[in-house]
N, C-alpha and C positions, 0 to 999 in steps of 0.2 A: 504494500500500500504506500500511498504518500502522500504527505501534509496537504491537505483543501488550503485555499487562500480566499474559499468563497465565505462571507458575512456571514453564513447561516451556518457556518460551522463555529463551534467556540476556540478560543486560543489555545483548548487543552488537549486538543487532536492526539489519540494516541499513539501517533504515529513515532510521538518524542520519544517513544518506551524504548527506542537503541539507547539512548542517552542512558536511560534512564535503568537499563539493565545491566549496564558496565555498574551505574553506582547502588543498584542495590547489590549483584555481586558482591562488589568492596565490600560496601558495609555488611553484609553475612556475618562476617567475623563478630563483629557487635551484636548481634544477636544470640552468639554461641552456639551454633544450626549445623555447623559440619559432622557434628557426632550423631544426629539427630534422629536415623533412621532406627537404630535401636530395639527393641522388642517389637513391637504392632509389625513394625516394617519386616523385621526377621521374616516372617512367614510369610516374606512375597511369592517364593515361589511356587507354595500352594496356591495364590491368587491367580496368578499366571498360567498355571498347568491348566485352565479353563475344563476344569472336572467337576462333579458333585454333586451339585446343586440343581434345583428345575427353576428355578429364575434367570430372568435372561433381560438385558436392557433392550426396551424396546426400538425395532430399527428406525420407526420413523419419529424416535427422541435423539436421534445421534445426528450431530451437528460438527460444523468444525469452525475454529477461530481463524478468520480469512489473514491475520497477520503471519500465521505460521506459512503461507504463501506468499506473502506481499512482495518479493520480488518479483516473481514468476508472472504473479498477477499485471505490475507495471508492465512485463515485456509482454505479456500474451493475455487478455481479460479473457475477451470470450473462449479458446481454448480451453483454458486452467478451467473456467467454469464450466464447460462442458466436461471436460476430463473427470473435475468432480462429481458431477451428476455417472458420470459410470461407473465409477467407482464405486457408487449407492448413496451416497447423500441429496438428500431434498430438500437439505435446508442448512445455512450457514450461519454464522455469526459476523457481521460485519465489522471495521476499525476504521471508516473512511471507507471514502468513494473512489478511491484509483482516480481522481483528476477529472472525475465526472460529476454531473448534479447529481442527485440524487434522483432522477428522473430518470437517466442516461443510464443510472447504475442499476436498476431494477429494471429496465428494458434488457439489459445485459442478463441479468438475472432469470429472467421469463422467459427467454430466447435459450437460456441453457436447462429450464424446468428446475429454477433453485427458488428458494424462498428464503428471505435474508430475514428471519424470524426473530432474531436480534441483532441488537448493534452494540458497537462502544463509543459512548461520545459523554467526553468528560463535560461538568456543568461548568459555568463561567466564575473565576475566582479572579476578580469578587464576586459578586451574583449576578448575572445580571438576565434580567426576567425576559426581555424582548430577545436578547441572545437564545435563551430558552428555549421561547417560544418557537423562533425559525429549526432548534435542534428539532423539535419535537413535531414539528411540520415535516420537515424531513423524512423523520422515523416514519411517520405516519405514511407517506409516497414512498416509502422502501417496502411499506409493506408489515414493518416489523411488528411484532407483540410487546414485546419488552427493549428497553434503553437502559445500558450500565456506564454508571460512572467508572473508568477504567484503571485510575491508580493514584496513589498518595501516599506521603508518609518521610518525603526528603525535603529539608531546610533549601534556605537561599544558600547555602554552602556546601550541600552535598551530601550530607548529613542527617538521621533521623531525627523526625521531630519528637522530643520529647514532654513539650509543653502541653498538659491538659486541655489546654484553654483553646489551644487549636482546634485538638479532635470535637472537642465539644462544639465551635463555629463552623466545623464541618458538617456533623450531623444539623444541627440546623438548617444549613445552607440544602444539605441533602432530603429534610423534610418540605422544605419548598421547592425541591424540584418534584418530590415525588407527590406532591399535592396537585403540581402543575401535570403533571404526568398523568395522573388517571384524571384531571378532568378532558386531557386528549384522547383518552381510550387506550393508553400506554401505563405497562408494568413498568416501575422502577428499580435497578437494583444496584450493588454497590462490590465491584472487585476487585478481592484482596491481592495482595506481593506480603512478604513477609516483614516489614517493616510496620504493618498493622500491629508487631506483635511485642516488637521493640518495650522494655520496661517504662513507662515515663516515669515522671519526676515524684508523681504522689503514690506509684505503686501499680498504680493500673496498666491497661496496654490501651493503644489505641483500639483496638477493635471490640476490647468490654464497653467503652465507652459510643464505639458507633451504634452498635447493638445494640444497647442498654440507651439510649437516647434517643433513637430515630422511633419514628414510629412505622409497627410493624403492619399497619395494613399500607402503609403508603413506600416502604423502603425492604426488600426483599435483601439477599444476599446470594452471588455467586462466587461460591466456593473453589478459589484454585490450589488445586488437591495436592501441585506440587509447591506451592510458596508457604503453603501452609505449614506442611513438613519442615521447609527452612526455615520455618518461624518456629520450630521443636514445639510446633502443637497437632498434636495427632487428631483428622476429620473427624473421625467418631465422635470425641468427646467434643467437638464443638457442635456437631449434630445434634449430641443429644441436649449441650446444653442452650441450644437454639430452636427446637423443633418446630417443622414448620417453615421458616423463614431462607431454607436452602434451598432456590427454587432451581437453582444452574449451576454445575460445576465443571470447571474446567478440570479434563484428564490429558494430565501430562506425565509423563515418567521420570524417574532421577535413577542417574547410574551411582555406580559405590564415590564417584567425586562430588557427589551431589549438583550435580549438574544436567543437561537435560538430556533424554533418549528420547526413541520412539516407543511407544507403549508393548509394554510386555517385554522387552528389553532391561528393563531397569527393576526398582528394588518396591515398588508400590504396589502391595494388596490391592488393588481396586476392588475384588469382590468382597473380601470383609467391610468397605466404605459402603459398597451400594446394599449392601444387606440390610441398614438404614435407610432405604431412601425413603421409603414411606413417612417412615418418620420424618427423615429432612423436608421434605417435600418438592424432592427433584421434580422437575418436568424437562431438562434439557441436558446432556452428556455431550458437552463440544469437547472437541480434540484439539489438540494444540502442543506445540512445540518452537520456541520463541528461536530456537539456531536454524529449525528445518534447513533453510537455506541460504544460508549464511556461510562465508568463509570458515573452515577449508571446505563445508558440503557448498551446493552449485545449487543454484535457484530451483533448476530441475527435482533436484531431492526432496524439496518441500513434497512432492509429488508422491514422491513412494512414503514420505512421513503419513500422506492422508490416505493412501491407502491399506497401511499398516495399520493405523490409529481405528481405520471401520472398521476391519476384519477382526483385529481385536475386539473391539466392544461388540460388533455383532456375534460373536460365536463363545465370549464369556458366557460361563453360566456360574452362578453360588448361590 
């Protein structure tokens, strides 16, 4: 994907997230996340061995995060999105419009038989509510159900934020988008990196505080399965102590550096997480992988990332 320069997109385009994954990398260490995998994770490879169980994710919930392509995407739209639609996905996750309206990008879209069912488009910081509103007009001509705020949690210096007071003028900020959000007919929800998880200064983390402050019929959360790990908080227990409010989680893999794979390659239980879902209240299983194709892999590899990523979740069972 790459940065919109059109008005109706906000300044927080997620497309900053290269920036923005060199420095949360770094700061991991600050978190204390490397060791992190630990018991839960030990028995990934029972997760992985896709045996046991008669649960199964269902395929037309399985999605994918159009960033784990975004080069591919820039050099080839309509291609990549056809490609995807054989692979078996009917439905994506958006991060920006590849350099189109938002018109242009779901003409794209229909023409390939995808349905861009959500998106990511960060809210405007400061607020600003007309900015909003064109996001959410947007959403609405893409087609989408749901709009996620896409990331937070790094100072003007690079840095986790660890002032209360932040997190706290974030969830607000975030109850008025997600107030503005369902009265356009749009779900709102809010995805984590591990830096949510960072200690602040009064004991808490940010994410008890988004959680515990937002309100839950207007602010949902999608759970990303792998930052969370690097945040050395295990999904489950945030499932369970969230129930309900996990309505989308991003499945991504970590190999023994903790860093990314492609699914079923790496050290994550995923069917011990989904054995919750009910409980969380998933409705969406995107795939993603932020290096897909990125040096040393080649644009192209995002390719085999998405097709690795359906095959896996289509043929999990727990």
């Amino acid at each position: 994907m790459e940065q919109s320069t059109r008005r109706s997109e906000p300044p927080s385009d997620p497309v900053s997230r290269r920036g923005l994954l060199r420095a949360a990398t770094a700061s991991a260490a600050a978190v204390g996340t490397i060791g992190l995998v630990g018991a839960p994770a030990a028995s990934a490879s029972a997760g992985t061995s896709h045996g046991g169980g008669r649960r199964r994710v269902p395929v037309d919930r399985i999605s994918i995060q159009l960033y784990t392509l975004r080069d591919q995407l820039a050099a080839d739209l309509p291609g990549t999105l056809t490609a995807l639609r054989r692979i078996g996905y009917r439905r994506v996750e958006h991060a920006g419009f590849v350099g189109r309206t938002a018109a242009q990008f779901r003409a794209a879209l229909d023409e390939a038989g995808l349905r861009a069912t959500s998106g990511h488009t960060g809210i405007p910081q400061p607020f600003d509510a007309d900015a909003w509103e064109r996001a959410l007009a947007d959403a609405n001509t893409v087609g989408s159900r749901k709009i996620v705020h896409p990331w937070f949690g790094l100072d003007a210096a690079g840095q986790p934020i660890r002032d209360p007071q932040v997190y706290r003028a974030l969830a607000r900020d975030l109850n008025r988008a997600g107030r503005m959000a369902e009265r356009a007919g749009l779900e709102f929800g809010y995805h984590n990196h591990q830096l949510e998880f960072v200690p602040l200064t009064d004991g808490r983390t940010g994410f008890e505080i988004l959680t515990g402050e937002t309100d839950h019929r207007l602010v949902h959360f999608e759970l990303d399965l792998f930052w969370a790990w690097r945040g050395a908080r295990d999904p489950v227990d945030l499932i369970r102590a969230h129930r309900g409010r996990i309505k989308q989680v991003h499945v991504k893999d970590m190999d023994t550096n903790a860093s990314f794979a492609d699914l079923g390659d790496g050290l994550i239980d995923f069917g011990r997480i989904f054995a919750h879902e009910r409980e969380a209240g998933i409705e969406e299983y995107i795939v993603e992988r932020d290096d897909a194709g990125t040096p040393p892999r080649a644009p192209a590899d995002a390719l085999e990332t998405a097709r690795v990523g359906f095959d896996y979740l289509a043929s999990l069972r727990y």
